[in-house]
ChimeraX commands (.cxc) that place a marker at each C-alpha (Angstrom):
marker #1 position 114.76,71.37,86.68 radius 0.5
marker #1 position 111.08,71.08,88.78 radius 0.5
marker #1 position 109.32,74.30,89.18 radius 0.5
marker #1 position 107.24,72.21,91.56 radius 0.5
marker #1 position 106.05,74.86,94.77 radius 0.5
marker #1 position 108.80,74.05,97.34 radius 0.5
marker #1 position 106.87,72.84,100.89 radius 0.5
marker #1 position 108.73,74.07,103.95 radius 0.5
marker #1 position 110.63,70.63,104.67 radius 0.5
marker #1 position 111.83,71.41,101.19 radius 0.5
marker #1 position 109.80,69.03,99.61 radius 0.5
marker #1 position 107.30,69.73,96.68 radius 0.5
marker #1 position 103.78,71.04,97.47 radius 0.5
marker #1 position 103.02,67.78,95.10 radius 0.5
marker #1 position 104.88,65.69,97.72 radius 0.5
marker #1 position 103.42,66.82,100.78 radius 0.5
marker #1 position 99.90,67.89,99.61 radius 0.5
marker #1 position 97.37,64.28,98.15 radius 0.5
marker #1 position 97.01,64.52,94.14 radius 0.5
marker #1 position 93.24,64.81,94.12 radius 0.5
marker #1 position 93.74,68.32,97.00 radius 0.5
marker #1 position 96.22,69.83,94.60 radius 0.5
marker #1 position 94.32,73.66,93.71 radius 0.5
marker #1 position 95.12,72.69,89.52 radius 0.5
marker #1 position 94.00,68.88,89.61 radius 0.5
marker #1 position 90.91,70.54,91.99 radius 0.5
marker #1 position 89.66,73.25,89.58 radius 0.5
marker #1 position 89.91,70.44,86.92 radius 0.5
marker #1 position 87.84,68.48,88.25 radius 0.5
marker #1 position 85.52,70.23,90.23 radius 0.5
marker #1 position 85.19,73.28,88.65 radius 0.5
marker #1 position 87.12,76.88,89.63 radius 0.5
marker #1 position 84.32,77.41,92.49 radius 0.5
marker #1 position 85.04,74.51,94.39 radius 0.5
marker #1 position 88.65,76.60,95.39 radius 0.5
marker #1 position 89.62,78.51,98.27 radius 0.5
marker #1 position 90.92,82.05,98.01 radius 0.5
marker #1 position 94.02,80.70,99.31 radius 0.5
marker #1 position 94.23,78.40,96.44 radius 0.5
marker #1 position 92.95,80.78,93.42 radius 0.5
marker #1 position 95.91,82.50,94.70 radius 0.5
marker #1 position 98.87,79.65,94.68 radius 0.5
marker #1 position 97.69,78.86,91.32 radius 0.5
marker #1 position 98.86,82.32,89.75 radius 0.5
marker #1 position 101.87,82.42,92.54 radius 0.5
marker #1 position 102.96,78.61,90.70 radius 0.5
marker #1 position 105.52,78.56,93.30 radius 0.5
marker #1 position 106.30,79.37,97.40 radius 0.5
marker #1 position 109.30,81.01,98.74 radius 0.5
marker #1 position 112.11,79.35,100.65 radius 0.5
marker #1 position 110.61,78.43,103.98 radius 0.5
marker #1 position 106.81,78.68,102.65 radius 0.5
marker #1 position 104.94,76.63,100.35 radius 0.5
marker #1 position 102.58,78.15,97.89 radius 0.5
marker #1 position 100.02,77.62,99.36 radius 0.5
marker #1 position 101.08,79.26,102.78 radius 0.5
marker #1 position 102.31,82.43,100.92 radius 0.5
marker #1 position 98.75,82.50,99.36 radius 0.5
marker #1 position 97.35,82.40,103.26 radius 0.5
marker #1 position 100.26,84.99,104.26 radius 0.5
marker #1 position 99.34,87.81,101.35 radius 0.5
marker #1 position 95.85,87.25,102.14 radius 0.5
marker #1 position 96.15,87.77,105.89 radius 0.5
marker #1 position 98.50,90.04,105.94 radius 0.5
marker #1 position 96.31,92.87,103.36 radius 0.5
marker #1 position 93.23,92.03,105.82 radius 0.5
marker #1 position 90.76,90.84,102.86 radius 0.5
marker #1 position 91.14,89.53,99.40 radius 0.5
marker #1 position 89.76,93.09,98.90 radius 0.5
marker #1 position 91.78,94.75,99.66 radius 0.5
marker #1 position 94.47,92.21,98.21 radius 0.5
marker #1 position 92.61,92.82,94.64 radius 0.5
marker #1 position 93.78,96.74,95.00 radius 0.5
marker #1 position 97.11,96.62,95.79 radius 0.5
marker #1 position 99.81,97.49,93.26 radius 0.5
marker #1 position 102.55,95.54,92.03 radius 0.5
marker #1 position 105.12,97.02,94.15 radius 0.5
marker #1 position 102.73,97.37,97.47 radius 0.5
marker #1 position 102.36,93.42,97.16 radius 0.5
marker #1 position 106.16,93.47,97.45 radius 0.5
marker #1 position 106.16,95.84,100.03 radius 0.5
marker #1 position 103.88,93.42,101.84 radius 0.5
marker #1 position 105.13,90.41,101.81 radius 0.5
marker #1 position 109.40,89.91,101.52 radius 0.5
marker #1 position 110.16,87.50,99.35 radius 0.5
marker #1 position 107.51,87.97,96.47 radius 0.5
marker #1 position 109.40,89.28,93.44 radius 0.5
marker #1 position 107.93,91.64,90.79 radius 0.5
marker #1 position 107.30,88.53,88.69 radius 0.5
marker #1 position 104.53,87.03,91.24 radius 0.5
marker #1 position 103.91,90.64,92.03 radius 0.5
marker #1 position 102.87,91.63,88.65 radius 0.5
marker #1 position 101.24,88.55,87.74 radius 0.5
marker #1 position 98.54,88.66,90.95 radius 0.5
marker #1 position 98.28,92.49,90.16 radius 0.5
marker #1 position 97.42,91.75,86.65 radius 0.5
marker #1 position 95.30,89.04,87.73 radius 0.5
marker #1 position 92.99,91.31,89.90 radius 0.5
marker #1 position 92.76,94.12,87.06 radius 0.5
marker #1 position 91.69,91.87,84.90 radius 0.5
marker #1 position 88.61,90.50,86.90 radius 0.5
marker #1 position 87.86,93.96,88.06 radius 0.5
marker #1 position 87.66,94.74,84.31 radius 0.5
marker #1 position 85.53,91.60,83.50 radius 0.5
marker #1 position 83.03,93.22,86.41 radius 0.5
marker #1 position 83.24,96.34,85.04 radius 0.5
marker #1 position 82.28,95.25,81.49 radius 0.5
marker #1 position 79.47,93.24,82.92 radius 0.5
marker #1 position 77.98,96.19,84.80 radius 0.5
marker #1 position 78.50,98.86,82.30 radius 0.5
marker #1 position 75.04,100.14,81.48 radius 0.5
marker #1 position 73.99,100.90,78.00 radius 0.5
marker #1 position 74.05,104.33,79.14 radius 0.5
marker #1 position 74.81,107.04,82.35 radius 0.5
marker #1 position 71.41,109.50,83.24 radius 0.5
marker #1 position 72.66,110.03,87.01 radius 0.5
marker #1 position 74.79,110.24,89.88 radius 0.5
marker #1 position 73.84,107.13,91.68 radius 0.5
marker #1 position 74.68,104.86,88.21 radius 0.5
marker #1 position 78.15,106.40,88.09 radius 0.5
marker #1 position 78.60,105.54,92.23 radius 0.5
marker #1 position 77.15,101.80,91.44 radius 0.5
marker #1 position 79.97,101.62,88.64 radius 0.5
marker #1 position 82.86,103.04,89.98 radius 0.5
marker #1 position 82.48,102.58,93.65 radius 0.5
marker #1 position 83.35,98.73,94.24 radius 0.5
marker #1 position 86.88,99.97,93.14 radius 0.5
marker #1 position 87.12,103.27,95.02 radius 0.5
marker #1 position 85.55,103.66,98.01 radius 0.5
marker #1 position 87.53,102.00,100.51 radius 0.5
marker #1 position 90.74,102.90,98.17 radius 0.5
marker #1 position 93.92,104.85,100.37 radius 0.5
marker #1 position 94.94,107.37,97.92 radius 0.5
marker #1 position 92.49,109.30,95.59 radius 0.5
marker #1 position 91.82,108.55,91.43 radius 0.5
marker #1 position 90.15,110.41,89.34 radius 0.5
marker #1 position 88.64,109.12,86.37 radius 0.5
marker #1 position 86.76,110.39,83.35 radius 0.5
marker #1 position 83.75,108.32,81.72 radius 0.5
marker #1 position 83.63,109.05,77.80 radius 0.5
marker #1 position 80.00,109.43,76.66 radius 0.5
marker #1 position 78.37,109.55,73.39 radius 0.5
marker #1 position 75.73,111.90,72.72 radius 0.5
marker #1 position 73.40,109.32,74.30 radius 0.5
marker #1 position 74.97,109.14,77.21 radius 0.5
marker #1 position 75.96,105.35,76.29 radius 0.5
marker #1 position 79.61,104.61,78.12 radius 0.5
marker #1 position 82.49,104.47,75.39 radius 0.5
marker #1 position 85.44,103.90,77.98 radius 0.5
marker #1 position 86.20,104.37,81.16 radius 0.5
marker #1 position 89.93,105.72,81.74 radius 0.5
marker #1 position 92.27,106.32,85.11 radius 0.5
marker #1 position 93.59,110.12,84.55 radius 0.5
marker #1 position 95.91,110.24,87.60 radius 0.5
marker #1 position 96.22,108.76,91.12 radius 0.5
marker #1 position 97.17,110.80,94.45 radius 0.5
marker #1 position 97.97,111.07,97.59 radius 0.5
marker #1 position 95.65,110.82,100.63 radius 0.5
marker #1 position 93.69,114.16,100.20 radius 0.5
marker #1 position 94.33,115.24,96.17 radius 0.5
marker #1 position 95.28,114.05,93.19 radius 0.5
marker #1 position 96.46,116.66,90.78 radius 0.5
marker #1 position 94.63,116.28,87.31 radius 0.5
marker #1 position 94.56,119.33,84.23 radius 0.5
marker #1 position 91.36,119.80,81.77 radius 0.5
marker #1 position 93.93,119.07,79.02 radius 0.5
marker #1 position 94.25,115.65,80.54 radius 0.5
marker #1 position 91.29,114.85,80.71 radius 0.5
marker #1 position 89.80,116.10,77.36 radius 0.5
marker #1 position 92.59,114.83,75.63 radius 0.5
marker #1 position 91.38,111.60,75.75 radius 0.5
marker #1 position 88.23,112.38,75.21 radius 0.5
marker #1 position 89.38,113.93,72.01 radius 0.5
marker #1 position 90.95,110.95,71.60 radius 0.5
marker #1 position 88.05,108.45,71.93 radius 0.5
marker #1 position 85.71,110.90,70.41 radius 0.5
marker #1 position 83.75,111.27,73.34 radius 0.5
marker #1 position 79.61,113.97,73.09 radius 0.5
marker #1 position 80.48,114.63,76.97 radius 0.5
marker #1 position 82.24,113.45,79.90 radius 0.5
marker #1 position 81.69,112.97,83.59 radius 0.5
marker #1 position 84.70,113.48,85.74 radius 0.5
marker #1 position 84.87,111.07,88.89 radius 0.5
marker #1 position 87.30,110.86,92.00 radius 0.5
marker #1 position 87.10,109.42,95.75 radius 0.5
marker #1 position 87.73,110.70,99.13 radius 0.5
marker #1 position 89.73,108.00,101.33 radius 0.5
marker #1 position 88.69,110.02,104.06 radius 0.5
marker #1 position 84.96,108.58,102.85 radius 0.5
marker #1 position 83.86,112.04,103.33 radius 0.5
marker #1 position 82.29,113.02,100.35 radius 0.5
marker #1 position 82.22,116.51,100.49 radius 0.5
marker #1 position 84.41,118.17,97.85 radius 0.5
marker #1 position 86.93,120.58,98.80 radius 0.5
marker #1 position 88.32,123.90,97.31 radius 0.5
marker #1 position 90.08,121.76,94.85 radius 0.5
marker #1 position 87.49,120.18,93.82 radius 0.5
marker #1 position 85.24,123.09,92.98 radius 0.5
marker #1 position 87.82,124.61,90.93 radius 0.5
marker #1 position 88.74,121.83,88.92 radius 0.5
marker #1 position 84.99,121.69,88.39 radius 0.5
marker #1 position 84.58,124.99,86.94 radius 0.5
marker #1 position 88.22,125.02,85.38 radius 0.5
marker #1 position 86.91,121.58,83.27 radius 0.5
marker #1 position 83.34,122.96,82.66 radius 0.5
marker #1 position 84.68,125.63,80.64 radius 0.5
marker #1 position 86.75,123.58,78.89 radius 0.5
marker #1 position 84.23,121.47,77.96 radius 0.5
marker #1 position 82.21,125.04,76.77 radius 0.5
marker #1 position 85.08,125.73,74.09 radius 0.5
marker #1 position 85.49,121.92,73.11 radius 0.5
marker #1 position 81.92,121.42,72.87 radius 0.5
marker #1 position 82.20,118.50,74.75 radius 0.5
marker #1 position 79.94,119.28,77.74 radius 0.5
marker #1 position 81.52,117.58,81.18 radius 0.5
marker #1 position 77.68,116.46,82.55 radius 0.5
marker #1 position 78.60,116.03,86.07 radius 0.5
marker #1 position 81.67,115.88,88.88 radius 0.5
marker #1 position 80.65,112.66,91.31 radius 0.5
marker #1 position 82.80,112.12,93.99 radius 0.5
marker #1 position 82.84,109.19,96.04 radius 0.5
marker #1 position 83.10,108.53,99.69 radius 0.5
marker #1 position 82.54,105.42,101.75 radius 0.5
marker #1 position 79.14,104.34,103.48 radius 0.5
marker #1 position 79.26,105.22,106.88 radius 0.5
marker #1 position 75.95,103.26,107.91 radius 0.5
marker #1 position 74.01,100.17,106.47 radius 0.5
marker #1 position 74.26,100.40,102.38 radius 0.5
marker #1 position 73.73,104.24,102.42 radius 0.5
marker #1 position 75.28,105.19,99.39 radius 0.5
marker #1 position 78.04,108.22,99.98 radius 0.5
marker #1 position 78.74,110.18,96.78 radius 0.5
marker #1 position 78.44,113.93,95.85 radius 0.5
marker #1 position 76.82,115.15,92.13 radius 0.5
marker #1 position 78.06,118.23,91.53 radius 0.5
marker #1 position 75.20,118.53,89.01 radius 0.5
marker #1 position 72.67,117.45,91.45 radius 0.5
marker #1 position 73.83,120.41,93.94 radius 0.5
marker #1 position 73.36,122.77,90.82 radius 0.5
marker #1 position 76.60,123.79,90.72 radius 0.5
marker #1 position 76.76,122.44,87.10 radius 0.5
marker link #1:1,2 radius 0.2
marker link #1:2,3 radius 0.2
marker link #1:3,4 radius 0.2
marker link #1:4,5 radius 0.2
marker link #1:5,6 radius 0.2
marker link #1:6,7 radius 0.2
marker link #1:7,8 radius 0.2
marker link #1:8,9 radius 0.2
marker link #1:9,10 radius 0.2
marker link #1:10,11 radius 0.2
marker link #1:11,12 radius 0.2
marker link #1:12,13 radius 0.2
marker link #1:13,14 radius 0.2
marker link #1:14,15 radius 0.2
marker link #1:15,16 radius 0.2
marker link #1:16,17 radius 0.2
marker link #1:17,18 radius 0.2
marker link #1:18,19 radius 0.2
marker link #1:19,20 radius 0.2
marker link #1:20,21 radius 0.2
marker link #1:21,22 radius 0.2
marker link #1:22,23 radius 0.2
marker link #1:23,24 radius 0.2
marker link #1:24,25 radius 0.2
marker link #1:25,26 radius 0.2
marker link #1:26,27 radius 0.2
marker link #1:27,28 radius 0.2
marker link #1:28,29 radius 0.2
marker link #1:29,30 radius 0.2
marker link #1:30,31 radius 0.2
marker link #1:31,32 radius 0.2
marker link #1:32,33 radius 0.2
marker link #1:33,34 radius 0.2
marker link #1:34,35 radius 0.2
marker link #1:35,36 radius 0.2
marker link #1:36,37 radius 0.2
marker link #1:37,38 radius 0.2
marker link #1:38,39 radius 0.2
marker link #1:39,40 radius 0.2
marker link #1:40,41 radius 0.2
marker link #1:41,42 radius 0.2
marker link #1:42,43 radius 0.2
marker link #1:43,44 radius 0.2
marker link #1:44,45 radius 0.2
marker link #1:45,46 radius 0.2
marker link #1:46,47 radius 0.2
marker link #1:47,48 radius 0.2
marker link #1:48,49 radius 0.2
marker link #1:49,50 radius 0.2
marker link #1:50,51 radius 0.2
marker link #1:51,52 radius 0.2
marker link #1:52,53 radius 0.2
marker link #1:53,54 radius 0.2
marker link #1:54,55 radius 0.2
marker link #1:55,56 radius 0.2
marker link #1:56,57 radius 0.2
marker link #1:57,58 radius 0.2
marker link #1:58,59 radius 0.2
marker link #1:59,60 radius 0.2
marker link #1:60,61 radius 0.2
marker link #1:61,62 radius 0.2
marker link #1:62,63 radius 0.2
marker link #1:63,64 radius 0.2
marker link #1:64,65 radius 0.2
marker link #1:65,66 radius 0.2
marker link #1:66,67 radius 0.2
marker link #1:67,68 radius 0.2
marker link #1:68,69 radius 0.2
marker link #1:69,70 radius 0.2
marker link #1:70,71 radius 0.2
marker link #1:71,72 radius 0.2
marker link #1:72,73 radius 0.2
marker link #1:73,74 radius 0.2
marker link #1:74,75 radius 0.2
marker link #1:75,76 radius 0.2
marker link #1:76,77 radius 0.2
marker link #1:77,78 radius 0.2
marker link #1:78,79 radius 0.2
marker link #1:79,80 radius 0.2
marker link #1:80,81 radius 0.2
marker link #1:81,82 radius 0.2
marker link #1:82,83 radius 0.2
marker link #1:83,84 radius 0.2
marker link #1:84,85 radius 0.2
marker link #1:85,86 radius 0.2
marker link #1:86,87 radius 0.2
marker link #1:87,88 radius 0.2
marker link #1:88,89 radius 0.2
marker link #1:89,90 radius 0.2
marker link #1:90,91 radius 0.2
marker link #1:91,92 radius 0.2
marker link #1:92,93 radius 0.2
marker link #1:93,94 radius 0.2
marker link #1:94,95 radius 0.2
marker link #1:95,96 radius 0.2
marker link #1:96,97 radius 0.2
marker link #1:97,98 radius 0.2
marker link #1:98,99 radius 0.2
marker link #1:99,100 radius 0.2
marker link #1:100,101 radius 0.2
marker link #1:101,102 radius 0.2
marker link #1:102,103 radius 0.2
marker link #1:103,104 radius 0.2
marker link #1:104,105 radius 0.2
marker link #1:105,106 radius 0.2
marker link #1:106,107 radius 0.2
marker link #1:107,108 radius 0.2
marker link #1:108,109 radius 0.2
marker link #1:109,110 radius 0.2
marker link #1:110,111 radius 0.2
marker link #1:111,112 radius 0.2
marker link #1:112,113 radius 0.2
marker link #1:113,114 radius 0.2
marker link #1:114,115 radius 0.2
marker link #1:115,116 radius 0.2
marker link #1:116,117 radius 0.2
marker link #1:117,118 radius 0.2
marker link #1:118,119 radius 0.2
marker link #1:119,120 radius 0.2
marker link #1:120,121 radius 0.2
marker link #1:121,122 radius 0.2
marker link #1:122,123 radius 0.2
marker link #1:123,124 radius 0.2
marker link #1:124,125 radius 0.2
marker link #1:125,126 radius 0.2
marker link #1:126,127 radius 0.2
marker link #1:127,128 radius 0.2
marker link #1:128,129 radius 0.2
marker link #1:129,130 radius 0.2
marker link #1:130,131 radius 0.2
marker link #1:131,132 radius 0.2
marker link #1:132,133 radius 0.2
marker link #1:133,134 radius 0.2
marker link #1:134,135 radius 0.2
marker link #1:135,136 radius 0.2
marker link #1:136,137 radius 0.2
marker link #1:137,138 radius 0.2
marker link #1:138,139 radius 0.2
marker link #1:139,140 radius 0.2
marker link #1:140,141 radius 0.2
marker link #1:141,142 radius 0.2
marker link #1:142,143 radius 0.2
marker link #1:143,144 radius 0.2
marker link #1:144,145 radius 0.2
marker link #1:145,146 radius 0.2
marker link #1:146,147 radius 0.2
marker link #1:147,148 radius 0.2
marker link #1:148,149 radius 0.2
marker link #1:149,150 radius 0.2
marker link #1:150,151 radius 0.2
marker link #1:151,152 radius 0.2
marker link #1:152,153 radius 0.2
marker link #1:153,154 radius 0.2
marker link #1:154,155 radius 0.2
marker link #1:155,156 radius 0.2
marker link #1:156,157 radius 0.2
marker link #1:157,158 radius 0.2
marker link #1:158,159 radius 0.2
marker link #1:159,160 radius 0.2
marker link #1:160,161 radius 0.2
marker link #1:161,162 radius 0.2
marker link #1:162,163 radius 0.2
marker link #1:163,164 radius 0.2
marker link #1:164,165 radius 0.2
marker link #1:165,166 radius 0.2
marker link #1:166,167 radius 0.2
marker link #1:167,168 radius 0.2
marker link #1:168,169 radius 0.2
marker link #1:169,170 radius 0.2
marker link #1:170,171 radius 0.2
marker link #1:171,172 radius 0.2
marker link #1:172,173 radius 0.2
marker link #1:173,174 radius 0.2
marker link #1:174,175 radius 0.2
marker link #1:175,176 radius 0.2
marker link #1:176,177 radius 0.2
marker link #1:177,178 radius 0.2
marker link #1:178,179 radius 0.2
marker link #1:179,180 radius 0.2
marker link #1:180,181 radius 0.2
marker link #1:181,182 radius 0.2
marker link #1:182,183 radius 0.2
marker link #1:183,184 radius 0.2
marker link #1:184,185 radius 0.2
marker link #1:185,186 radius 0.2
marker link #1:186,187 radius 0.2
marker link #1:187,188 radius 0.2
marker link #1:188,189 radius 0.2
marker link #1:189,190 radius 0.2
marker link #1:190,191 radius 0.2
marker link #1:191,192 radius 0.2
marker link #1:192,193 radius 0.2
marker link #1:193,194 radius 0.2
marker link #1:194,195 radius 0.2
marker link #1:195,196 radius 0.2
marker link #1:196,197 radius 0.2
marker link #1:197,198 radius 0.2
marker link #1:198,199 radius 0.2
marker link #1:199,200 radius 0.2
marker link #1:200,201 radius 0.2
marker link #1:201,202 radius 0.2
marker link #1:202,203 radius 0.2
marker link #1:203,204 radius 0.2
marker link #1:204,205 radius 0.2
marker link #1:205,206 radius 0.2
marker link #1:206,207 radius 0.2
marker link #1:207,208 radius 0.2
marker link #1:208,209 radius 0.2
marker link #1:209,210 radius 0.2
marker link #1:210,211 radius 0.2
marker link #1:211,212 radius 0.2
marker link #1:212,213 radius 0.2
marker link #1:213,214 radius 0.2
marker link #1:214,215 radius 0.2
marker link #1:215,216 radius 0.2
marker link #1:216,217 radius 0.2
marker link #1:217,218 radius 0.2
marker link #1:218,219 radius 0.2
marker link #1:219,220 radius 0.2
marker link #1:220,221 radius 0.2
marker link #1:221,222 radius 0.2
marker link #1:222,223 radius 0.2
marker link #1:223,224 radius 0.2
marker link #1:224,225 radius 0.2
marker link #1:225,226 radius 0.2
marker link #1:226,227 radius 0.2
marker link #1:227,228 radius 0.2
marker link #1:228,229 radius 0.2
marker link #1:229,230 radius 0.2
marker link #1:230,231 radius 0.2
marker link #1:231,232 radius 0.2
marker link #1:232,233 radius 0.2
marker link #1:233,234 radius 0.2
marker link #1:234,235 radius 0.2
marker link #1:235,236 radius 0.2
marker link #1:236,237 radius 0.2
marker link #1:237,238 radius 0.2
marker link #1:238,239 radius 0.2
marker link #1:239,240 radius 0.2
marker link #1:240,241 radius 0.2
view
């Protein structure tokens, strides 16, 4: 049976679209950056629904999250949510697919190692600042300061995200980690840490005193409200570590 993309006459996208246009026979020939978004897209979605080729589903999901952006943060089940029709098989694959580059750019950027705020906001921020529902994250040191892993402890809702020392020095424990620096954003893109946030501070600092595994710094991170201004909060650079 053809797993040919099905046009909306019902014909193949091979059948209605010329050969040398097709997004595969493209990107063989002229090289991945010659593609659209639209068409990056149909090639992971292989097929379209019924009454939309692949390549108009690719134009729908991309329209209808606003920016291939914000496309590349949606979950599995969001995408789903978002467009009827897309089963968790499409769903998972394009929410795979974005994880994977974001990983690629985060393995590019990582910096032999972390002295300050602003590097941790430069690393981190891409993926969080214009995110709907906080994450915190912890970035595993060595005693250098070079970056052994970077690792998701929990996501929240709008305004928190609930997250225990334990959790977080468990893995780094785990990944024997010198000293960590904990790092969650505010959807709000207010960076000003709340009641919460202080007391997770203090709760994981002295944590960190009894493990020996100092936690350097608490950065969390807003979104610029003018030009490139950078919007993040150092807990160390306020002196309150």
């Amino acid at each position: 049976m053809s797993s040919e993309p099905k046009a909306t006459d019902g014909t193949t996208l091979r059948e209605s679209v010329p050969t040398h246009d097709m997004p595969r026979e493209k990107l063989i020939k002229s090289g991945r950056a010659s593609l659209s978004d639209e068409e990056l897209i149909a090639l992971f979605l292989r097929t379209g629904i019924p009454g939309c080729n692949v390549l108009e589903l690719a134009r729908k999901l991309k329209k209808d999250a606003g920016s291939l952006a914000q496309l590349g943060r949606m979950e599995a089940l969001d995408i789903m949510k978002q467009c009827k029709g897309i089963g968790p098989a499409k769903a998972a694959t394009l929410a795979a697919v974005f994880e994977l580059g974001a990983r690629a750019v985060r393995e590019t950027l990582n910096p032999l190692s972390i002295t300050s705020a602003e590097q941790v906001y430069d690393f981190l921020a891409a993926e969080l600042r214009f995110a709907e529902q906080e994450h915190m994250y912890v970035l595993l040191l060595s005693v250098r300061n070079e970056l052994i892993r970077c690792v998701q402890i929990g996501v929240g809702t709008l305004n928190s995200v609930i997250s225990h020392p334990r959790e977080i020095y468990r893995e780094a424990i785990r990944y024997s980690a010198s000293r960590i620096i904990l790092v969650h954003n505010h959807p709000s893109g207010d960076p000003t840490p709340s009641e919460q946030d202080f007391s997770l501070t203090r709760d994981v600092a002295a944590a960190g005193k009894t493990l020996r595994i100092p936690l350097l710094d608490h950065v969390v991170i807003g979104a610029p409200t003018c030009g490139d201004r950078k919007a993040y909060y150092s807990f160390k650079e306020h002196q309150h570590l």
